[in-house]
N, C-alpha and C positions, 0 to 999 in steps of 0.2 A: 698582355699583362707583363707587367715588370718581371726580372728576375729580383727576387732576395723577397717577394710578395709573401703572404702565407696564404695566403687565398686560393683557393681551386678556380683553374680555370675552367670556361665553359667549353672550348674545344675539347673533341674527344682524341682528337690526337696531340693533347699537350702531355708534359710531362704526368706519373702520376705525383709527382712532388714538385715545386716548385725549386728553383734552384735558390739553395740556400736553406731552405726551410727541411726543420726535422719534425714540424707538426703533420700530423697523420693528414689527409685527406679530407673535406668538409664533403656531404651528398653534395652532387651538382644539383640537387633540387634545390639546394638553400641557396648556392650561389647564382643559381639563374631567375631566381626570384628575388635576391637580391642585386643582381643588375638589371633585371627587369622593374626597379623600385616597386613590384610589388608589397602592399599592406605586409608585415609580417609580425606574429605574436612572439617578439625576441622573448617575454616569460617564460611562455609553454617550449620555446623550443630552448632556454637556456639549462631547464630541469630535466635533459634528455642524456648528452653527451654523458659517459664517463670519465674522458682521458679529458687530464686537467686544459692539456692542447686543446684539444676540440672547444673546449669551454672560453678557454683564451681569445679564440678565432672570434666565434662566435660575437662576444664579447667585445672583440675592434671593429666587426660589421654592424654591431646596432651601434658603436657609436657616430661614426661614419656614417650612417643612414642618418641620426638625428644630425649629424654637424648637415648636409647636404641639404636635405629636407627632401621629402616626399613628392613627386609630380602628382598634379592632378590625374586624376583616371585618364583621363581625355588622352594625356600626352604619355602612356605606356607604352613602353616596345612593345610589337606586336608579340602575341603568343604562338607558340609553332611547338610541336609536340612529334616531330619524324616522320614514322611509320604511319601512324595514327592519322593524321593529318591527310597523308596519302593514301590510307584507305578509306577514310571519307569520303577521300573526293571521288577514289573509283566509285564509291557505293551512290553515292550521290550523281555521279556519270548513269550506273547501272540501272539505277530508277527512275531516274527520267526517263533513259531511251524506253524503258517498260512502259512508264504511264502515256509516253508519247504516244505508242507505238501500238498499243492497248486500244488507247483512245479513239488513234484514225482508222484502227479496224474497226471497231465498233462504230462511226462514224459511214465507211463503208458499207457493211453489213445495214445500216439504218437505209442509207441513197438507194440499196438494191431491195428493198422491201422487205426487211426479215426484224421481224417485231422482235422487239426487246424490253416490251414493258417489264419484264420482271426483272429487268435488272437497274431500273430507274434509280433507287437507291444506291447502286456501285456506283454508277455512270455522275449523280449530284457528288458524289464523297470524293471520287476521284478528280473531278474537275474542279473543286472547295481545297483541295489540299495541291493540287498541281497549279492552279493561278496564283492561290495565294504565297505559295512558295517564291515564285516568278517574282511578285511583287515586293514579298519580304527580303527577296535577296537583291534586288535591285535597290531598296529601301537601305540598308544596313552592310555591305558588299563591303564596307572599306570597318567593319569591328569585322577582326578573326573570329572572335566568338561565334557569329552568326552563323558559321559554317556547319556548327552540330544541330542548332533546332532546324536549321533548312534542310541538311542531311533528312534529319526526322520527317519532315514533312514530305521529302521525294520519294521516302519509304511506307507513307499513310498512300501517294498517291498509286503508284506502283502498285500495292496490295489491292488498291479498290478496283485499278483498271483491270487486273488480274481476273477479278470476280467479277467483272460487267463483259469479259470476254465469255465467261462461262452461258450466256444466254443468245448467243450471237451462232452461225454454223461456224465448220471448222473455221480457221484464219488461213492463212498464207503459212507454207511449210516452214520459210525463213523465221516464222515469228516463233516457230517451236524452239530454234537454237536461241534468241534470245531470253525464254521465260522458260523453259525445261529445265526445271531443279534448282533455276536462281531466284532466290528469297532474299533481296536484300533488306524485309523487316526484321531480319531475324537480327541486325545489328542497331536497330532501332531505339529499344531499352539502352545498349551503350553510347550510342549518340546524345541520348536525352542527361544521360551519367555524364559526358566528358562536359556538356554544358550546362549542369546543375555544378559542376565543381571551380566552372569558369566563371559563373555570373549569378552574382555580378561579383565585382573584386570584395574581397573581405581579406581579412586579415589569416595569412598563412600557418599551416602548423599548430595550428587549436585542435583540442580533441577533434571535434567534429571534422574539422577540415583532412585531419590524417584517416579518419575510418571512411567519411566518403572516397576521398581516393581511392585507397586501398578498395575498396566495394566498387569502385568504376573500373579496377583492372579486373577483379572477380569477371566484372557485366560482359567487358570486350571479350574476355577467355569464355563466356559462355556463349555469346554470339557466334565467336568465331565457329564452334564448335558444331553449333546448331544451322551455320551455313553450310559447312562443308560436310557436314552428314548427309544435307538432303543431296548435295549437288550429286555425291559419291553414289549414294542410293537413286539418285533419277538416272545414272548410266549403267546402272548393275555391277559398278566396283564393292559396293558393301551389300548384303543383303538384309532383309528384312529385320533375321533372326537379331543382325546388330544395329542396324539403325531404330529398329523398334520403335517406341512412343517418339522419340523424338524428330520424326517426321513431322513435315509441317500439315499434311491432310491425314495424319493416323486420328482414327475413331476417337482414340484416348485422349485427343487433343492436351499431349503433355505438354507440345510446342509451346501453344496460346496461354495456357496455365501459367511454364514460366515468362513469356512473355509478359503476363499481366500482372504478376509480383513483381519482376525487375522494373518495369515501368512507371508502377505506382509508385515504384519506392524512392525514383528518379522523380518523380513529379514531387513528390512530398521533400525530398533533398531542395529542391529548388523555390517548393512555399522556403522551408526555414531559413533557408540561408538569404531569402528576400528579407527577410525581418534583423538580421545581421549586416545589411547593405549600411556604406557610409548616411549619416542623414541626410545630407541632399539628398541624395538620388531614394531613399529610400522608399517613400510613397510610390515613385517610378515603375519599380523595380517590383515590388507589392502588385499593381496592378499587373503590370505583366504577367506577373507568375500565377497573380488570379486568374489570370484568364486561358491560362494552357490549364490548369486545372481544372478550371468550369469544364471546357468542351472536353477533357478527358475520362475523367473521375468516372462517370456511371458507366460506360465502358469495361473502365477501370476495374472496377467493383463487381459489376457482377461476372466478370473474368476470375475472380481470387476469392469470388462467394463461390463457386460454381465449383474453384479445387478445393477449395476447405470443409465446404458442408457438402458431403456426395447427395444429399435429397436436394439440394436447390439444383444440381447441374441434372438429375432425373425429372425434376419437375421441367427445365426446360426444353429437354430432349421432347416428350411427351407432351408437351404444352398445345402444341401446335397454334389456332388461330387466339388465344389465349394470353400471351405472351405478346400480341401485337401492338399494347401499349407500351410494356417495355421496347419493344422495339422501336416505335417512334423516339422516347426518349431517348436513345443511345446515337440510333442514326442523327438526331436533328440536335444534339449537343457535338457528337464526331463533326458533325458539318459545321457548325459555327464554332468550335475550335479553331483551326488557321485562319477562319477571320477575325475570332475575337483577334486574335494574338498579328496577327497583322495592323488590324485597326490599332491598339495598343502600342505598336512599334511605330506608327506611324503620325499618331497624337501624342504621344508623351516623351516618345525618344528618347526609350532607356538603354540605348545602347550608343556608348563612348564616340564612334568614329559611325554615327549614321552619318549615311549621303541625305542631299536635298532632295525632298521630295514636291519643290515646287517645280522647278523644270522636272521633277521624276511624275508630278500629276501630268505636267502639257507631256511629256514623252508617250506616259503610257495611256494617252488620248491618243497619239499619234503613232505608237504600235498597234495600238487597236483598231484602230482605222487600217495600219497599211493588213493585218492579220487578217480582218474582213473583206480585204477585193484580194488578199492571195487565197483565202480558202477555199472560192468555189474551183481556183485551176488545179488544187493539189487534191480536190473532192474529184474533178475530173478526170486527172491522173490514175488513180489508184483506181475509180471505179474503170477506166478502159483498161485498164492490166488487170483489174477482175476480170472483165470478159475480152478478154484478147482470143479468146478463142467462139465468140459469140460471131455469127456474118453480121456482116454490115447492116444490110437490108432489115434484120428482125433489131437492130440498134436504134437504126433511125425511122423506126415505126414507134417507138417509144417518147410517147410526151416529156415523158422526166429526162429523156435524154437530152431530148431541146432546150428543155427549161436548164438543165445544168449546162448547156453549153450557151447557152445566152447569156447566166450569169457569171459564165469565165470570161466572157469576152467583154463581159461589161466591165469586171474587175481589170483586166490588163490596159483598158481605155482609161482608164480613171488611175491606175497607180502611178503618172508618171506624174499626173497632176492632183496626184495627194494632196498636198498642202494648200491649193487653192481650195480645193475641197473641204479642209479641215478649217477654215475659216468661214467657209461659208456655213458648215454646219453649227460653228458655236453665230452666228449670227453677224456676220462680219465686223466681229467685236476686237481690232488688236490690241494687244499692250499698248498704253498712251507710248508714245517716244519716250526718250528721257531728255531730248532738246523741249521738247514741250512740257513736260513737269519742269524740268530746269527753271524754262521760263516762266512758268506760272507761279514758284518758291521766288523767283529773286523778286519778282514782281512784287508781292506778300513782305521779303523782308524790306522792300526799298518804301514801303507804304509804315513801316512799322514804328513806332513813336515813343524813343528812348529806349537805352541799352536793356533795361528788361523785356519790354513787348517784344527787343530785337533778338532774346534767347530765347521766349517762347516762341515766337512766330519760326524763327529758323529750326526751332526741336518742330513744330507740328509739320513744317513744311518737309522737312527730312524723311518724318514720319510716313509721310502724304506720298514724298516720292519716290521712294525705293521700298515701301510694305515694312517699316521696320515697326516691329512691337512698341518698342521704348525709345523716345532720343530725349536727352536733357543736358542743354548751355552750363558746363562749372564755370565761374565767372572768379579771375584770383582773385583775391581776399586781400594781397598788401603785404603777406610774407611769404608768401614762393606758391602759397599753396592754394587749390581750384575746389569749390563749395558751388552747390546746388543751391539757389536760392529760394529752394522749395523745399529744401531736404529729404528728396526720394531717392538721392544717389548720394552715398557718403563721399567724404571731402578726398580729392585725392591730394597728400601729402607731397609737399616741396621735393624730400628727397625720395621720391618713389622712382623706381627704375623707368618706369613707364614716362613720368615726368622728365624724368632727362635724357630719353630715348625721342618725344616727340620734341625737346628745345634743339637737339640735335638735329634731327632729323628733316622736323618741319613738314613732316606729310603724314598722312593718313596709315596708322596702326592698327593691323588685323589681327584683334586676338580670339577669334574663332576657337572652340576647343581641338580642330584638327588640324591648324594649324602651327607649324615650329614656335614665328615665336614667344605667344602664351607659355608653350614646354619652357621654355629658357628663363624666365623672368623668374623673379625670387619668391620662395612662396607668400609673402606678406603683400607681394603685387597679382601673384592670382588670387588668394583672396580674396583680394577687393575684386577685382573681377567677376570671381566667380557669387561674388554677394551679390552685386549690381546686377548678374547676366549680361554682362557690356560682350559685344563682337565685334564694336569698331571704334578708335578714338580718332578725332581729327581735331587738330590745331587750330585756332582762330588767331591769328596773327598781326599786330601793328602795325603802321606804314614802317616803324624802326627792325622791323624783327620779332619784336619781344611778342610773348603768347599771351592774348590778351585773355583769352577764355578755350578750356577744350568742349569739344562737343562729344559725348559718351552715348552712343548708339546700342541697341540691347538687339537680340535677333530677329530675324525677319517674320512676318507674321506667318509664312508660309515652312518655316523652320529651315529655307533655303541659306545657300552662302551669299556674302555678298561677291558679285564677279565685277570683271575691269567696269563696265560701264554706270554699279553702282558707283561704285569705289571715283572714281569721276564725277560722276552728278556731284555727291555730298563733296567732295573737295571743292568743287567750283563754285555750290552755293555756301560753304563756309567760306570764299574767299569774297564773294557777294558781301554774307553780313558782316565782314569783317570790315570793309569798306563804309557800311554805312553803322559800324560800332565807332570808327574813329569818326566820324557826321556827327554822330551823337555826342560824343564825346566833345567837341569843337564846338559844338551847338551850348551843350550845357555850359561851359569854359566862358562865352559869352554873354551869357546870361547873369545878370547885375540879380544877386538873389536879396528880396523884402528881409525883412525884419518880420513877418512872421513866420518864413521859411528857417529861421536860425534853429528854433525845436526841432524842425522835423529832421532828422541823418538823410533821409532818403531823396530830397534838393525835391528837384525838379519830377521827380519817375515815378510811373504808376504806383498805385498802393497796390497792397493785398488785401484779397476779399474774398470771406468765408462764403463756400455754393452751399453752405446750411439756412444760413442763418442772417446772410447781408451786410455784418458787420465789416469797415474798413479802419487798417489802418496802416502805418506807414513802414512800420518793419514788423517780425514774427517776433515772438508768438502772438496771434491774434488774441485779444481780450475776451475773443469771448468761450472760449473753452470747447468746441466743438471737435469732434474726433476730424472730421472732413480737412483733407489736406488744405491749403488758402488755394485763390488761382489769382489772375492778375486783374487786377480792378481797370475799368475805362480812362480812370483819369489820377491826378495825383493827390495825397493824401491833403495836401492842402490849393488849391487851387487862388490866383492872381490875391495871393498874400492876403484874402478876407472871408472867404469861402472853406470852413472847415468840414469835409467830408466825414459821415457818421457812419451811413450804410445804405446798402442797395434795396433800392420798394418797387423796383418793376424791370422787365429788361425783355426785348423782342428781336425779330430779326431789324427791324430797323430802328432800334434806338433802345436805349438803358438809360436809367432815372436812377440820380442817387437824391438820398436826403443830406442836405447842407445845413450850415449855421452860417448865417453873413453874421462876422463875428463887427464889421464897422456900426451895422445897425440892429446889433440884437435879433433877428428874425430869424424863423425857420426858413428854408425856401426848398426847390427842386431844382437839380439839375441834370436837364437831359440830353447825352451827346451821344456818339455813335460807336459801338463796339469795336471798331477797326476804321481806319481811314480808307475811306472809298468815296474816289470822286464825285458820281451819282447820289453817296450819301450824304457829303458836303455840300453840296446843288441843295438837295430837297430840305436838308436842315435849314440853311440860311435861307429857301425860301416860306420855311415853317416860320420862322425869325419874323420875316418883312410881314405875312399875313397878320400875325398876333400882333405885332406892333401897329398897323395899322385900325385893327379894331378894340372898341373899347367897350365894353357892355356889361351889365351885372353879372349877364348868364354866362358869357366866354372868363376862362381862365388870364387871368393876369400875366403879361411879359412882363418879367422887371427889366431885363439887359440882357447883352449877347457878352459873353465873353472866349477868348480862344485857347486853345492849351494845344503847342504843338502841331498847328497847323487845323486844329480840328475844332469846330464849332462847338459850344456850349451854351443853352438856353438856359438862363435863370429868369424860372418859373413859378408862382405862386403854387404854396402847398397845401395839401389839405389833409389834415391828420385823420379824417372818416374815411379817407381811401374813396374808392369809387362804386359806384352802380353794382357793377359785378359781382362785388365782394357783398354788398348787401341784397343781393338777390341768392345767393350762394344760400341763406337761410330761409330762403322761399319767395312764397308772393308777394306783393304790396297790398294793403288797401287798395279802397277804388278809388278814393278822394285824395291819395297820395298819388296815384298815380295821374289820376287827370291835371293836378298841379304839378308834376313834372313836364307833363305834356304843354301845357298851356306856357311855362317858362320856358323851355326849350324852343318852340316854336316862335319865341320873340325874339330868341336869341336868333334863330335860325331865319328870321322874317330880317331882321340887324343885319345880316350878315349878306344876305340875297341881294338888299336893297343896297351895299357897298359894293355887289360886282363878287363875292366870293362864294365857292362853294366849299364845303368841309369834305363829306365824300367821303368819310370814314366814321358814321356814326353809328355806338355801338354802346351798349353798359362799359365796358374797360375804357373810355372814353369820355365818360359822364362823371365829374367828380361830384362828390357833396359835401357843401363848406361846414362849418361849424354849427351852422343852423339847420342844416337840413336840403338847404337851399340847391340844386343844381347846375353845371359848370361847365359847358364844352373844352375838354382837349384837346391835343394832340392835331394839332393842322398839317402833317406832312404830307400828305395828301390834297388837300385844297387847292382850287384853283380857280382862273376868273370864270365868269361866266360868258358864255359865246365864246370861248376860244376855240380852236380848233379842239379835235379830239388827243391831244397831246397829253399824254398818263390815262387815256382813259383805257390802257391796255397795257397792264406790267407782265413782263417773261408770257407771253401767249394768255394769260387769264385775267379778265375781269379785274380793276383796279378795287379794292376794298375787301373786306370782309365778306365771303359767301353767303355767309346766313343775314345778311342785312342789305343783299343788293337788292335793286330792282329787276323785276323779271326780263326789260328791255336792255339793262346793260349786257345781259347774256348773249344779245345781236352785236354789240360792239357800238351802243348807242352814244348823239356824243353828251357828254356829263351835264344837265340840266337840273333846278330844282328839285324835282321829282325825285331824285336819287336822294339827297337828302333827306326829304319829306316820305321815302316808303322806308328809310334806315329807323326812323324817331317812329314812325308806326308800330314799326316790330319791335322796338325796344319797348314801348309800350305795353305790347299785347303780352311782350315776357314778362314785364312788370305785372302785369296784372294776372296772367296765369301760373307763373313762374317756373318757365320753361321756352323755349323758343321752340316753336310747331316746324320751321322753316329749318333748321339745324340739321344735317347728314355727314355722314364719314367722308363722302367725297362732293367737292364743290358741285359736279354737272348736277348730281343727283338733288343737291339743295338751289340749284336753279329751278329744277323744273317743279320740287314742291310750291314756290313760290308761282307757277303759275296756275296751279292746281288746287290751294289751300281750300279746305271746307270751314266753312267760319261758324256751319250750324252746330257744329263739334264743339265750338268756342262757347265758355261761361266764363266767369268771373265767379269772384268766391262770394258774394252777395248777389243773395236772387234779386233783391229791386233794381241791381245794376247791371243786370246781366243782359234787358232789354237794351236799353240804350248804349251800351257798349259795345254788345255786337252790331247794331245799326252804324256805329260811328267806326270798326272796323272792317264793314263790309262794305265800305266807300274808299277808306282809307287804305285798303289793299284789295283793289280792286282789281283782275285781271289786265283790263285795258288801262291804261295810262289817262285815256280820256275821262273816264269813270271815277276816275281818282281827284282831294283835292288838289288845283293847282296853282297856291299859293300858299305858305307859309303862314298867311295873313286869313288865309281861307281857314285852316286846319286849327289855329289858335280859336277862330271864332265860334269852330264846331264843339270844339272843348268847354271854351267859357261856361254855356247851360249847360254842359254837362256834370261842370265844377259847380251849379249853384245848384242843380237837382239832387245831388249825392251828400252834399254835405246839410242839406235838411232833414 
């Protein structure tokens, strides 16, 4: 610190004045929380000083706090509190080696046959509070804070292991110098005080915040008190007369009394001051503190009912087997206490500087594992130093002894080859590489069709390969500054530090919250930051330099960091799409744009379209008012300058239909193209194209034309504003006489189409249109192919080519595609038409194979009893087990319909 400062320095060996300065001295508590930027209430503590000096001080350090501006929590010097600090950690030393030490006695004591059921209760509490600690502290290691609730909990486990020794025979003499007269619960309540006062950050020097302290040095000075009582009175330096109640096993149980006041009063310190927390975090921080309270509180309470009212603490002296339900509750809240509050630290991460707990999941799979092949050598250990004085001979006459020497030998054969092991237990499942996600993202953005699809695909592909929560393309806008064109990330501003840090820079920006440099940046740039949750920005850069677009990454799902080899992938596939953003951009640049593109701003590039409600159109806000963000439509808002896109009426894995307007010829039409460019789905499109062009029939659907956008096929398709089959079955059955003229039309169509050499192979209600009359309409030919060809598609990805609940029982052998597939698809559409339900329909395809060879048909009626005869006769042919049984022509099945259609409609 300067000379001529007025400022207190934090050194304890600085001057007590500052040179130069005649003002008194400021507490080092105001000046190390104001370089510590901690929150501070400059009111409350402006209304305190007397001497006008003090007030002055004061006075230039809030305004200096506001000229600076505040760090986020994330980026606060660590806290460190001296003395305090280092008797934590002894105390925190002191209780492990206790619960450790507890624990493998009692572990021994179990290997040598010496029942402990009554202390099942110590032995879950103590093991609940010593793993979880392990875990929490490995979870959160890098906030200081963390040091007082894990203190606390090395002190829950330590107490319990204490009491699961009491049921065991004597231990080892050595374990009497570690537990003879050290209680380090007794510091417990102040541990729980130093971290009610620490968390979460609030604002300094508020009433509240000066009586809690103050009351946390009260709690330490009582602890202190009440450890060194017992210690002095366990070697006969004090005697009874003066350690009296405050013994931690005196009858009077004054210890546990005040224990259970100072505790509660720490737990309750730390609900309220969760509800004081900044509002970010504040929900966080809430749960947390609910949940050391849940597992505390009834403990709690009837510790401080038991000193206050003398008949509740008589009742449970006296209670005996009575009191067993309160016992459960206190034991099975104490025990899910350090897990809620673990669980909690773990899912919500409300502490500033947690570690990652996705390599801390794979770790602590992998200590656990190596824990399990060292246990049975250090169970072997301890049990042969139990009986080192036992002969050999009465040793190895002992089955348990074999049996724990098998399984130590089995553990030190297997620990060196851990990790093959640890692989093979989770199912030789590894992390993909990141050369093979690399390659599968560049693949994805190099397939991507125009500078939009080319920020979504790069934000999901990012997404996809490094587990990140959020990623989103800002694309500049044209004045310096980068917009989300989705606006779920606000705009980052031309002159934002961040901004001229990555034109600078030119690489990849980690603004992690435990990273520097997030700390450094101004606070109107964490801000934004800390709005979005962003932890990585990366550059998308021009072949000139210039930044074409940033890519804004949010955390990883597993709440890990990002490390070098993420930090690589997403650079290398931002310099992927950045390659094929200047493609696109050269591509658009050449493109001679119509004269009905001059409306539309958005040229050539996808539209946006609403996942509510279908509506397209070519920039936001979408017209039609639905809360649901837009997402990016298959094709562009106006399509080969006559094709005006309206909105979306159907969309699958293999193809999306929008409704159009041919605005040349006044019609409505359909156009159906492929969600993403994919080779395989540009094959099957253009050969859905050639089939429907080929055929011409009333009952098949109308091809008007092929058109392309982007390399990607578009069918312009006749539409039909009654929608399809499906959707009219969705209200139940049909008539009989409706149905059998479905039947009868379809079947000509399907007899048309046999006799040109094609099979459809995908016939289903969402497939059957119905025109304006009523009439019926084949769809969707992606599927189709000739007849007698090889079995070529008659097997997609391992299953069955079509729809499960409409195949034929023989394509489940891999039969090759024949009529008959058709002709048992129009059957079952039928029989749903007329029951209104598909009987053949299951969760899982195998399962709806084999209903198909099984179906009972005398279950089957129709909803007219005069029909019900002849109906089932004509589906009890028509799905018939054997193939041979069945009709086998198109020509056959129409003809069985015909008198069906003139018996029913009489």
């Amino acid at each position: 610190m300067r000379q001529g400062w007025r400022f207190g320095a934090r050194s304890a060996g600085w001057p007590t004045r500052c040179a130069g300065a005649d003002a008194s001295r400021l507490p080092p508590k105001v000046t190390d929380a104001f370089v510590d930027r901690a929150p501070i209430d400059w009111a409350s503590l402006l209304t305190r000083p007397d001497a006008p000096s003090d007030r002055a001080l004061i006075e230039n350090l809030r305004l200096i706090d506001e000229l600076r501006g505040r760090t986020s929590i994330a980026s606060s010097a660590p806290i460190t509190h001296g003395p305090r600090v280092v008797l934590a950690r002894l105390v925190l030393g002191l209780a492990g080696a206790q619960a450790a030490c507890g624990l493998g006695a009692v572990a021994v004591a179990l290997v040598n046959g010496h029942a402990a059921a009554t202390r099942i209760p110590q032995i879950v509490l103590a093991l609940a509070f010593l793993i979880a600690g392990v875990l929490f502290g490995a979870a959160t290691r890098r906030d200081p804070r963390s040091v007082w609730l894990l203190a606390s909990m090395a002190t829950g486990a330590s107490a319990f292991a204490r009491a699961a020794l009491a049921g065991v025979p004597a231990a080892s003499p050595s374990l009497d110098v570690l537990f003879r007269g050290l209680f380090p619960e007794a510091f417990a309540p102040a541990m729980l005080w130093q971290f009610a006062v620490e968390f979460p950050h609030v604002r300094r020097f508020t009433g509240f915040d000066v009586v809690a302290r103050r009351a946390t040095a009260g709690v330490w000075l009582l602890g202190s008190v009440l450890f060194f009582v017992n210690v002095l009175a366990a070697y006969g330096v004090v005697t009874d007369d003066v350690s009296g109640l405050l013994r931690r096993d005196d009858p009077g149980n004054a210890f546990w009394h005040l224990f259970a006041v100072a505790f509660l009063a720490a737990v309750t310190t730390v609900f309220v001051r969760s509800r004081r927390a900044p509002p970010a975090e504040r929900r966080r921080v809430a749960r947390f503190a609910s949940a050391v309270a849940a597992g505390t509180m009834p403990f709690l309470l009837c510790g401080v009912a038991r000193l206050v009212v003398p008949p509740i603490d008589a009742w449970f002296v006296a209670a005996g087997a009575r009191r067993l339900w309160i016992d459960v509750v206190v034991v099975g809240t104490l025990t899910a206490a350090p897990i809620l509050s673990l669980a909690v630290a773990v899912l919500d991460r409300p502490f500033a500087r947690q570690a990652s707990l996705y390599p801390s999941r794979e770790r602590a799979a992998r200590g656990s594992l190596t824990a399990l092949l060292v246990a049975p050598l250090a169970v072997l250990l301890a049990a042969a130093y139990q009986a080192r004085h036992v002969a050999i001979a009465d040793v190895a006459s002992d089955r348990r002894a074999w049996l724990l020497l098998a399984s130590a030998a089995a553990g030190c054969l297997l620990l060196p080859n851990r990790a093959g092991l640890f692989d093979w237990l989770r199912g030789f499942r590894r992390t993909p590489d990141h050369r093979e996600r690399l390659a599968d993202a560049v693949e994805r953005v190099r397939l991507a069709r125009g500078r939009r699809e080319i920020a979504v695909v790069t934000a999901r592909a990012v997404c996809d390969a490094v587990r990140a929560g959020s990623a989103r393309l800002l694309i500049e806008s044209g004045d310096g500054s980068f917009t989300d064109s989705f606006g779920q990330v606000t705009p980052l501003r031309a002159d934002a530090a961040v901004t001229r840090i990555l034109r600078e820079s030119r690489t990849a920006l980690d603004l992690a919250p435990e990273h520097t440099p997030r700390a450094l940046l101004p606070a109107a740039d964490r801000d934004w930051i800390a709005e979005n949750g962003l932890h990585l920005v990366v550059p998308l850069e021009h072949r000139d330099g210039t930044i074409a677009a940033v890519l804004a990454v949010g955390a990883k799902e597993d709440g890990g960091a990002f490390d070098r080899r993420d930090r690589w992938l997403v650079t290398t596939l931002t310099s992927a799409a950045a390659g094929a953003w200047d493609a696109a951009a050269a591509a658009a640049e050449n493109t001679t744009p119509s004269p009905g593109d001059v409306a539309d701003s958005a040229g050539d590039e996808a539209a946006f379209e609403c996942v509510a409600c279908g509506i397209v159109a070519g920039a936001k806000p979408l017209p039609c008012g639905c809360d649901d963000p837009p997402a990016l439509a298959s094709l562009p808002h106006r399509l080969a300058a006559k094709f005006l896109i309206e909105r979306r009426i159907g969309s699958g894995a293999m193809g999306v239909v929008y409704l159009a307007r041919d605005t040349t010829l006044g019609r409505e039409v359909a156009l159906k193209t492929l969600p993403d460019l994919r080779d395989d789905g540009v094959r099957r499109l253009r050969e859905e194209a050639h089939a429907m062009a080929a055929l011409n029939h009333e009952a098949l659907a109308t091809l008007y034309g092929l058109e392309r956008w982007r390399r990607t096929p578009v069918l312009v398709v006749e539409y039909f504003p009654n929608g399809t089959l499906a959707r009219r079955l969705a209200g139940g059955a049909m008539p009989a006489p409706a149905v059998v003229d479905i039947g009868v039309r379809l079947a000509e169509g399907l007899r048309y189409m046999h006799a040109n050499g094609v099979l459809h192979r995908d016939v289903k209600p969402s497939n059957i249109a119905l025109a304006s009359s009523g009439a019926p309409k084949l769809l969707d030919f992606g599927l189709a192919t000739v007849i007698g060809a090889a079995s070529r598609g008659a097997v997609l990805r391992g299953h069955p080519a079509g729809t499960p609940a409409y195949l034929a029982p023989e394509a489940r052998a891999g039969a090759t595609p024949g009529p008959g597939f058709d002709l048992w698809a129009l059957s079952v559409v039928l029989l749903e038409a007329a029951i209104g339900w598909n009987p053949f329909a299951a969760a899982r395809p195998a399962r709806t194979l084999r209903r198909a060879l099984y179906v009972d048909l005398a279950n089957i009626s129709a909803p007219a009893p005069a029909a019900a005869t002849v109906l089932t006769a004509f589906f009890a042919r028509a799905l018939a087990p054997r193939p041979d049984d069945r009709f086998q022509t198109a020509h056959d099945l129409r003809a069985a319909l015909e008198p069906l259609a003139g018996t029913l409609h009489t």
